[in-house]
C-alpha positions in Angstrom: -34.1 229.3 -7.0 -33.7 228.8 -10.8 -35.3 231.5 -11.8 -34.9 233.5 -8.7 -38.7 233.4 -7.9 -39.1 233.6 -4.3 -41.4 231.4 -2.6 -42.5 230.8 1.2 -39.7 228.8 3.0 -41.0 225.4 4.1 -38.5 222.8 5.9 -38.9 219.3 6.8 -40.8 218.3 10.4 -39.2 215.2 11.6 -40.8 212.8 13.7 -40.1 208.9 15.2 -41.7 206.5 12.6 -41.3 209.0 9.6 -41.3 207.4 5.8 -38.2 209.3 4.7 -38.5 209.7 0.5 -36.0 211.6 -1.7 -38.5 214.6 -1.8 -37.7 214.5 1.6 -34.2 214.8 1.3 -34.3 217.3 -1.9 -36.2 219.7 0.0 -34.1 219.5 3.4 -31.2 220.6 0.9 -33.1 223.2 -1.0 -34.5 224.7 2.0 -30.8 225.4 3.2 -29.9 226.3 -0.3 -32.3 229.0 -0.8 -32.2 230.6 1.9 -28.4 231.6 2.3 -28.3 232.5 -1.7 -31.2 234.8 -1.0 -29.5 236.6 1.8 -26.3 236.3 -0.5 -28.1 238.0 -3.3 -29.6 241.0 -1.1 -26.6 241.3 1.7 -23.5 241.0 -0.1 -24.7 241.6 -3.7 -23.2 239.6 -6.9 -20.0 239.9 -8.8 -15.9 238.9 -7.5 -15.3 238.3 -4.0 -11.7 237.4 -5.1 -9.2 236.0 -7.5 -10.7 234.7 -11.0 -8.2 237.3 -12.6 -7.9 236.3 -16.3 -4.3 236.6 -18.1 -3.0 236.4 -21.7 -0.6 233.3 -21.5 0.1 233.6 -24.9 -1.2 235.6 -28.0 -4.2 232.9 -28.0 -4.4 231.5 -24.8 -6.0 232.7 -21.5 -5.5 231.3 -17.8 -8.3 232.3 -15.4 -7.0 232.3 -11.8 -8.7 230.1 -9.0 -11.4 232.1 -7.5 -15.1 232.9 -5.8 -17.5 234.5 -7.3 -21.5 235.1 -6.3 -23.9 235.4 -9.2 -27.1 237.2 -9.6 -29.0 234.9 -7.8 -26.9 234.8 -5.2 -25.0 231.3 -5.8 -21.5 230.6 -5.0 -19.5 230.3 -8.1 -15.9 228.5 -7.8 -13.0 227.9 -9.5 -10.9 225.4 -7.5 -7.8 225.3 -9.4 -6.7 227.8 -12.6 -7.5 226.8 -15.7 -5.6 227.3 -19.0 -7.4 226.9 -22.3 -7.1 228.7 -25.7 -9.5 231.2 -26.3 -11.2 229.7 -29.7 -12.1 226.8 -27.7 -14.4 228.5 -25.3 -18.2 228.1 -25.7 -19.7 231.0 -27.3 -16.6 231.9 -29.3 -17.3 232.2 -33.1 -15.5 234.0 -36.9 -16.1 237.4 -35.7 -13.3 238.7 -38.4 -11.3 238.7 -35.3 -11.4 242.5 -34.4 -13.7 242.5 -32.2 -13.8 242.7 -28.2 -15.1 239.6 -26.4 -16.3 238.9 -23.3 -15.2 236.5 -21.0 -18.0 235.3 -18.3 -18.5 232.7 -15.9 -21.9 230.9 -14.3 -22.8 228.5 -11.8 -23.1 225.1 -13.4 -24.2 221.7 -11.4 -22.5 218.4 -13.3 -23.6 214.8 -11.8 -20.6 213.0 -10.7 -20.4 209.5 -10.1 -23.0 207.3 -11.7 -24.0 204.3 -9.6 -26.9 201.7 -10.3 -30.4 202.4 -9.4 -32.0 199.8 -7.1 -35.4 201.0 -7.5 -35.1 201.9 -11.4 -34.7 198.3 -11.9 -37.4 196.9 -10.2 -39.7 198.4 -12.9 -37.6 198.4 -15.8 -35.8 195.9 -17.0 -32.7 197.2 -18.8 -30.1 198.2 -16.0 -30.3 202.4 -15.0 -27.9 204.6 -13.5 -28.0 207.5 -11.4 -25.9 209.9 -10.5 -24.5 209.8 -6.7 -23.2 213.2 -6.5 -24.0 216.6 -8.0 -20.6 218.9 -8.1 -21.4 222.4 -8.0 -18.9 223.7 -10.5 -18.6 226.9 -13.2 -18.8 227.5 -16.7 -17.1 229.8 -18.7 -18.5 231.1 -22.2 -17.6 234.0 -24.6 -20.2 236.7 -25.6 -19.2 238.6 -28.3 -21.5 241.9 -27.9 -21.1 244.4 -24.9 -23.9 244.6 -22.5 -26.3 247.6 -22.7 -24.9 249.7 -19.1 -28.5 250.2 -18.4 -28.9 246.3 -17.6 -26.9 246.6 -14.2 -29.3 247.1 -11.0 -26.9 249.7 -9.8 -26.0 251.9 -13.2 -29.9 252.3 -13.3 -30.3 253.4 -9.7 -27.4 255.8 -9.9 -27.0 257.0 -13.5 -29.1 258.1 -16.6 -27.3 256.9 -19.6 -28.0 257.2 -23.2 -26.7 255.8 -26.5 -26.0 257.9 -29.3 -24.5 255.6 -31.7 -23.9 251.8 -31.7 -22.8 249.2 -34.7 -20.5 245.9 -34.4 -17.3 247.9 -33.5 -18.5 251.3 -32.0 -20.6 251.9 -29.2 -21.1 255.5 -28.2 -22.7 256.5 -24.9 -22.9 259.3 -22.1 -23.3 258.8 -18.6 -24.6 261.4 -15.7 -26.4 261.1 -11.7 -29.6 260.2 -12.2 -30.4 263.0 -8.8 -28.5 266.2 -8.6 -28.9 269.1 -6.2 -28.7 273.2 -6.9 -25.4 274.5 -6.7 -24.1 271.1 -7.8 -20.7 270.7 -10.5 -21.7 267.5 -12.4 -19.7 265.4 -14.5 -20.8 264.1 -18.0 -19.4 260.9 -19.1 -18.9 260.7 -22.7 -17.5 257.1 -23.5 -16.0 255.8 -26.8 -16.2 252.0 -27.2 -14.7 250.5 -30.0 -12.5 247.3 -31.6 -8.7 247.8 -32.0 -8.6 248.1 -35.6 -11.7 250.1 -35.9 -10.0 253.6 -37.4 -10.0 256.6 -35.4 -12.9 257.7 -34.3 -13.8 261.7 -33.6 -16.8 263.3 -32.6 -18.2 267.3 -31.8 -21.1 268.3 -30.6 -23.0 271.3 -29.2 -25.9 270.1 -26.0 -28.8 272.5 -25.1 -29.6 273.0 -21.1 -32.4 273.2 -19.4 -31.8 273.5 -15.9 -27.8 273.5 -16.1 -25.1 276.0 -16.9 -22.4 274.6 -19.0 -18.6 274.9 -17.7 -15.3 274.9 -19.2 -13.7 276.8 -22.1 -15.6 276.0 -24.9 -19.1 276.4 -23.3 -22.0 273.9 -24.8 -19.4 273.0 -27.4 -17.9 269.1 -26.9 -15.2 267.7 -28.8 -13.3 264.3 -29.3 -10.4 263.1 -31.6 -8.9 259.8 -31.0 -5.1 260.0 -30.5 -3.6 259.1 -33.9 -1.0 256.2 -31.9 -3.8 254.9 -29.3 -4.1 251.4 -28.6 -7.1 251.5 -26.7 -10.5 250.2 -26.6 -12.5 252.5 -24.2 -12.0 256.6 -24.2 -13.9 258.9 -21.7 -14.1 262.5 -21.9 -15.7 264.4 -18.7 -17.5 267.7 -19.4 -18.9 269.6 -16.5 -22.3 271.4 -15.9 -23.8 273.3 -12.9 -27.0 272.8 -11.5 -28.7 275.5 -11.1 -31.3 276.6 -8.4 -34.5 274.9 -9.4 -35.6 272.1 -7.0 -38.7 270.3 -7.6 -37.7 270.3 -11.3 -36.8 268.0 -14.2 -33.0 269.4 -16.0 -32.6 268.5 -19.1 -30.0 268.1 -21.5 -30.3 267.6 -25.2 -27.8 266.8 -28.0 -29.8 267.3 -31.1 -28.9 265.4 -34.3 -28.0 268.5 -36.9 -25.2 269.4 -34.2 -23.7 266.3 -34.3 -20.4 265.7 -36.1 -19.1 261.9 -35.7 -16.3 260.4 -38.0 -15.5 256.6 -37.9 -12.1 257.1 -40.3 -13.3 258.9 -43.2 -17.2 258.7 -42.8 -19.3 260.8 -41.4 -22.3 258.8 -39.3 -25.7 260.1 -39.3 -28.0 259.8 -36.0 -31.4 258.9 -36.3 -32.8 260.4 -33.3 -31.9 262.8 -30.5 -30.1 262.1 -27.7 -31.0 263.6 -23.9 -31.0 263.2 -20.7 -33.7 264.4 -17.7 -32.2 264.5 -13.9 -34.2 265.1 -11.3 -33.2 267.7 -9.1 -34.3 267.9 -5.7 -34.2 270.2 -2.4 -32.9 266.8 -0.3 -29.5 265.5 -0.1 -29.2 263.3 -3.6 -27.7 260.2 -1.6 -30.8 260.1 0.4 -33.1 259.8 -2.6 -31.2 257.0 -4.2 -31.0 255.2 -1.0 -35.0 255.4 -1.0 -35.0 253.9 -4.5 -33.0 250.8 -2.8 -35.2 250.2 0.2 -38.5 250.6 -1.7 -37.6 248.0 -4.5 -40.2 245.1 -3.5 -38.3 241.4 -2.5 -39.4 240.1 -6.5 -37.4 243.0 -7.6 -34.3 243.0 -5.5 -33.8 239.5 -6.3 -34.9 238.8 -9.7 -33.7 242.1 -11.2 -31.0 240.9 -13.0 -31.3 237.1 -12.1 -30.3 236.0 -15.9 -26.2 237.8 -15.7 -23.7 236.2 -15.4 -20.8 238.1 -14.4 -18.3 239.3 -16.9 -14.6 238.5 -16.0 -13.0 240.2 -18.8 -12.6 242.2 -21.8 -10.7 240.7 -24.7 -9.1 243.0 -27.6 -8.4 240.5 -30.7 -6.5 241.5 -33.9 -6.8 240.3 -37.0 -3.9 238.5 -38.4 -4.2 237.4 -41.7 -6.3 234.3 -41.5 -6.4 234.2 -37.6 -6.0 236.5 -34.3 -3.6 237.9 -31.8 -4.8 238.6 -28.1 -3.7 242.5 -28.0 -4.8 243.0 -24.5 -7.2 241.8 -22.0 -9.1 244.1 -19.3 -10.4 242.7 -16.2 -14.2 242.8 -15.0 -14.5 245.5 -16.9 -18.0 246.8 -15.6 -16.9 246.6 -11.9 -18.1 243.4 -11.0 -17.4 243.3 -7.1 -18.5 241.8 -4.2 -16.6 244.0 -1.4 -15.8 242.4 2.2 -17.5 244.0 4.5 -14.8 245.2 7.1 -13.1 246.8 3.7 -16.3 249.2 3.2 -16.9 250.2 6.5 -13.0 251.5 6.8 -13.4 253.1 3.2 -16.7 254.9 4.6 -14.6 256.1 8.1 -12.1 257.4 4.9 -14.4 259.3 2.6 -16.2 261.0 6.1 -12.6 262.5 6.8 -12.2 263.8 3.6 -14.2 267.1 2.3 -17.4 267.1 1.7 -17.8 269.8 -0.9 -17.2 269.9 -4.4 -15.8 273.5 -5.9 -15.5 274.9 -9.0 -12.1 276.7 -10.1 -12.2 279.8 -12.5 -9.1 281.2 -13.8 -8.6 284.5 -15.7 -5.6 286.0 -17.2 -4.8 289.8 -18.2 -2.1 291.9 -19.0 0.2 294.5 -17.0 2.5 296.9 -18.0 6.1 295.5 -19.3 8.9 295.7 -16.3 5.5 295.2 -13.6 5.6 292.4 -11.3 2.9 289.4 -12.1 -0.2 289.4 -10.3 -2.1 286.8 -8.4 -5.7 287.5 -7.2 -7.8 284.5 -5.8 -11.5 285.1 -4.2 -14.3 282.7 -3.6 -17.7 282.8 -4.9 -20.2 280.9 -2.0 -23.2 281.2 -4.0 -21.5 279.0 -6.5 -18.4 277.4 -4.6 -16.4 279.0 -6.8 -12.6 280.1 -6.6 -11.9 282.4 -9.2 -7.9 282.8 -9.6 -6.9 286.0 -11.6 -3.3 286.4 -13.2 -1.9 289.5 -14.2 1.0 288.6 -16.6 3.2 291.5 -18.2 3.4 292.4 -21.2 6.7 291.4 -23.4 9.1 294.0 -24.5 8.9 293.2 -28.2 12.7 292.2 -28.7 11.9 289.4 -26.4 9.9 287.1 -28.5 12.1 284.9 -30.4 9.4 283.3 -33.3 6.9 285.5 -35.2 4.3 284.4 -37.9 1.7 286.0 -40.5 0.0 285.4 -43.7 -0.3 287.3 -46.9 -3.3 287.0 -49.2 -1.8 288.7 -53.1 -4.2 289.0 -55.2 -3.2 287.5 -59.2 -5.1 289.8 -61.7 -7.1 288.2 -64.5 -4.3 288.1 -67.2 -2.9 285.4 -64.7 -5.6 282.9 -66.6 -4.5 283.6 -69.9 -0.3 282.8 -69.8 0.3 286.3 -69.6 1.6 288.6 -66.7 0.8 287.3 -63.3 0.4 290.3 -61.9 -1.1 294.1 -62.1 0.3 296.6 -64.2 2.1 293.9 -66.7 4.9 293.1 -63.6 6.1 289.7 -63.8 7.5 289.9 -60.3 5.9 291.4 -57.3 7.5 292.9 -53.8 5.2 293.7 -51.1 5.5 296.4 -48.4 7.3 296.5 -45.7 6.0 293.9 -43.0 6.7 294.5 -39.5 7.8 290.9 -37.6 6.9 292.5 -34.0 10.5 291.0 -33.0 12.5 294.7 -32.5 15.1 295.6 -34.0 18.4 292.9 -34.8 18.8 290.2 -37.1 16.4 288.0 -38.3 15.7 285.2 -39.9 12.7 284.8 -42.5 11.7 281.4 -44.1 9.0 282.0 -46.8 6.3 279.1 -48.0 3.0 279.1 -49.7 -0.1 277.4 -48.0 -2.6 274.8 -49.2 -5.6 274.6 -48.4 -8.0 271.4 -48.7 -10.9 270.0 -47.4 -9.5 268.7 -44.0 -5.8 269.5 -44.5 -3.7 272.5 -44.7 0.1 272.5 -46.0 2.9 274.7 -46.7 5.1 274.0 -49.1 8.6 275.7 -49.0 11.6 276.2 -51.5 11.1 274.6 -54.5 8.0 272.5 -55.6 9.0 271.1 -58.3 10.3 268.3 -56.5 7.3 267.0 -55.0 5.8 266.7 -59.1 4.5 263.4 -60.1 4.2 262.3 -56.6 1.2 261.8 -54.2 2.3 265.3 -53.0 2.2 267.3 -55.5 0.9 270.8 -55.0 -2.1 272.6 -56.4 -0.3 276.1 -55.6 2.0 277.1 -58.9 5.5 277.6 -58.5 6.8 280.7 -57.0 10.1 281.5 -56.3 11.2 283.7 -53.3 13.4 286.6 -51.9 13.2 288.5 -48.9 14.8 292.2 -47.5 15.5 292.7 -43.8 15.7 296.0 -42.1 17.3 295.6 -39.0 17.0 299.0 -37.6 13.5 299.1 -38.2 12.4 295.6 -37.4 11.0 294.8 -40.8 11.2 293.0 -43.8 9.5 292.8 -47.8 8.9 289.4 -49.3 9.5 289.2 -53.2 8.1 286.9 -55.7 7.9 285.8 -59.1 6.0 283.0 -60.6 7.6 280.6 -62.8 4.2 279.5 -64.6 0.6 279.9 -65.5 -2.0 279.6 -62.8 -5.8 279.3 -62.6 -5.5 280.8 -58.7 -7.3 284.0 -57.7 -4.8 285.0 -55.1 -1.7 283.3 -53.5 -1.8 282.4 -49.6 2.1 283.1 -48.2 2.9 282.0 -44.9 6.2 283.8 -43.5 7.8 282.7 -40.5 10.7 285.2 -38.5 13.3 284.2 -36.3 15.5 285.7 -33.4 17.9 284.5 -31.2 18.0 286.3 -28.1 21.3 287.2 -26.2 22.2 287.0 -23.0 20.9 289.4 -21.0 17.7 290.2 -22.2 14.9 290.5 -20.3 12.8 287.5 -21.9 13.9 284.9 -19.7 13.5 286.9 -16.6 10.2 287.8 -17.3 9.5 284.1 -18.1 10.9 283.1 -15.0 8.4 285.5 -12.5 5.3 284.0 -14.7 6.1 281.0 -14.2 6.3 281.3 -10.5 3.3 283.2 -10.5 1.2 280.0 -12.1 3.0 277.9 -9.4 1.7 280.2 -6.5 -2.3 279.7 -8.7 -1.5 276.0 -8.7 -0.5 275.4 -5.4 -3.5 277.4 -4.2 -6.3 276.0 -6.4 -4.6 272.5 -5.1 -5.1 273.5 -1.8 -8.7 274.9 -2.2 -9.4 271.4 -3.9 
């Protein structure tokens, strides 16, 4: 079964008088051989049966546990004993500016053991031969350096439609969804982010076009990604949901089309060649039923030589680079779900999943607002045509002394004699005081802190108090210099900003960002109110948990 090819079984007759030759004997073992890794191939499948977990002994040095494994042809692959070894010295293993992710694997591997003379070698040749007396059926373990395309394993392509939208040495970018879907269904879209340790952050937004789905969730067809400035990660998925809707017998499709694409690997914006989409099937009969007909229909060529050249993949390896060498950041084990399960194991599972629901639903939420001094409102109903709760929350409105932080801008306008060193402002005034601005916190004291915004390309600031003392530095600001005073009126619950620039400026208009403060005393109704929202969303969350 080298190459997994299957041939009719044919074993040995045995009869008194019988010349015995070592074709004989070959084929009495490979008749055994074959048969039992055939029916290991298509009964129990290929991947870990159990231990071979791989560990970081040190920052360049990996143990893998003892452990079985069966391959994809169906071969028993063991480790008798654990093995230590550092990772450079692994076949396979090359200078890949150590930042990328390896991949640890293992195969089957026969070694000949034993070398004894050969009787009948020497008969016809005169220099002295040996043989081999024993073959030890042992493993191999090798580094590859590249990810495996998902589409590669049997089961991703009976069960999923995946597509690539980007792919270089340190970033893959795919998405994942069934391959069969049913009207009325809530799918989930995998969108997964791949990529080395010291690859810089990677972000990506995009809008998708349906044909055949409704898209869910806040932001509609829109899809957005930004890697979390601190991660330490090498894999990101983000789950998007769409409905099916009611068209059996149909093809959905969904697009993401190049010109919608934004994706940023640090500073630089990639460009996709081609379009990305997906096309799901969508059919009347239970999904589960059509993959299983995929499975049983497969002919006996392709159920055992679909994927007969894997190996299976033990682990995932993060490196970093360290000046001239590497560091073992973290290691991931069978990181594609390599698993042969015991038997027993999946049929309790399967009694499990039965007692568990069987429907999938949809949550909605809504909130609105009441009258200040009413009572929260919680309204919940269900949607069958969709399985759909929809969960409606009335929340009051806040007595304006009870907010304790208010914001605005101001947009002032610098007249044209601003350009030419002269007055900054109209009608020859060096300074300028606006009108009065109502914070929205009631009346009392405030507090108001007074800056002037920035804006650049991909990054606002706000500069406050003096700027002078960010001059000559990275920081310094674009905005001129303006100096600040403010008025509070306390009864009325306002305030004027003043201002006076301290030099010449080529701006248009100055951007001021104010910021008001309260502090709210006891008694007040602000916490109180707080308080009944608060159990109001408990009362939605405890019954959308219960309707989940």
């Amino acid at each position: 079964m080298k190459k997994a090819r299957m041939f009719p079984f044919e074993r040995n007759r045995y009869f008194y008088g019988k010349l015995l030759t070592v074709r004989d004997f070959e084929s009495e073992q490979k008749y055994l051989n074959d048969k039992r890794r055939l029916l290991n191939r298509l009964l129990f499948g290929s991947g870990v049966v159990a231990g071979m977990q791989v560990v970081a002994v040190d920052d360049k040095t990996i143990t893998v546990e003892m452990g079985l494994a069966i391959d994809y042809i169906g071969r028993e692959i063991v480790i008798p004993a654990p093995v230590t070894l550092k990772l450079s010295m692994v076949d396979g293993f090359t200078n890949n500016e150590y930042k990328k992710n390896v991949y640890l694997y293992v195969a089957y591997d026969e070694k000949g053991r034993e070398p004894v003379h050969s009787v009948g070698n020497s008969s016809v040749r005169g220099e002295e031969v040996s043989e081999y007396n024993r073959l030890l059926e042992s493993y191999r373990l090798f580094v590859r350096e590249e990810a495996p395309d998902p589409r590669s394993f049997e089961f991703v392509r009976l069960l999923e439609d995946v597509a690539i939208l980007y792919q270089d040495a340190n970033v893959r970018v795919l998405q994942r969804m069934p391959k069969y879907v049913n009207p009325g269904d809530v799918v989930d879209v995998a969108l997964v982010v791949e990529k080395t340790l010291q690859t810089p952050r990677v972000s990506l937004s995009f809008a998708y076009e349906a044909e055949g789905f409704d898209p869910l969730g806040y932001d509609g067809n829109r899809v957005s990604f930004l890697e979390p400035g601190e991660a330490q990660e090498t894999e990101y998925t983000i789950t998007y949901s769409v409905k099916v809707q009611d068209k059996p017998g149909t093809f959905g499709k969904l697009a993401l089309l190049p010109e919608n694409v934004e994706l940023y690997i640090g500073d630089n914006r990639i460009a996709l060649d081609g379009g990305v989409s997906h096309s799901v099937e969508i059919l009347s009969n239970p999904a589960m039923e059509r993959v299983l007909k995929d499975w049983y229909e497969r002919s006996l060529d392709q159920a055992a030589e679909g994927s007969s050249e894997r190996e299976v993949c033990l682990a995932k390896i993060g490196l970093l680079q360290v000046g001239p060498t590497y560091l073992i950041e973290q290691v991931e084990r069978v990181p594609f779900g390599e698993y042969v399960p015991n038997a027993t194991l999946s049929q309790k599972l399967g009694r499990m999943g039965r007692t568990g629901s069987l429907n999938r639903f949809y949550a909605e939420a809504e909130a609105y607002d009441v009258d200040f001094g009413a009572k929260p409102e919680l309204g919940v109903s269900f949607h069958p045509e969709r399985n759909a709760f929809e969960f409606k929350l009335g929340i009051p409105k806040p007595q304006a002394i009870n907010d304790e932080i208010a914001t605005g801008v101001l947009e002032v306008p610098l007249d044209a004699a601003a350009k030419t060193g002269g007055r900054f402002f109209s009608r020859g005034r060096r300074n300028f005081v606006t009108d009065e601005i109502a914070h929205g916190l009631g009346q009392g004291q405030v507090s108001i802190v007074v800056g002037l915004e920035e804006r650049g390309d991909r990054k606002t600031r706000v500069y406050y108090d003096s700027l002078d003392v960010f001059k000559g530095t990275d920081y310094e600001a674009d905005v001129p210099n303006v100096r600040f005073g403010t008025i509070v009126y306390p009864d009325s619950g306002s305030f004027r900003i003043g201002m006076k620039l301290a030099e010449a400026t080529e701006a248009e208009s100055l951007r001021v960002r104010w910021w008001a403060f309260k502090k709210l005393q006891e008694g007040e109704a602000g916490p109180a109110a707080e308080a009944e929202v608060a159990e109001a969303m408990a009362e939605a969350a405890a019954a959308r948990e219960e309707a989940e």
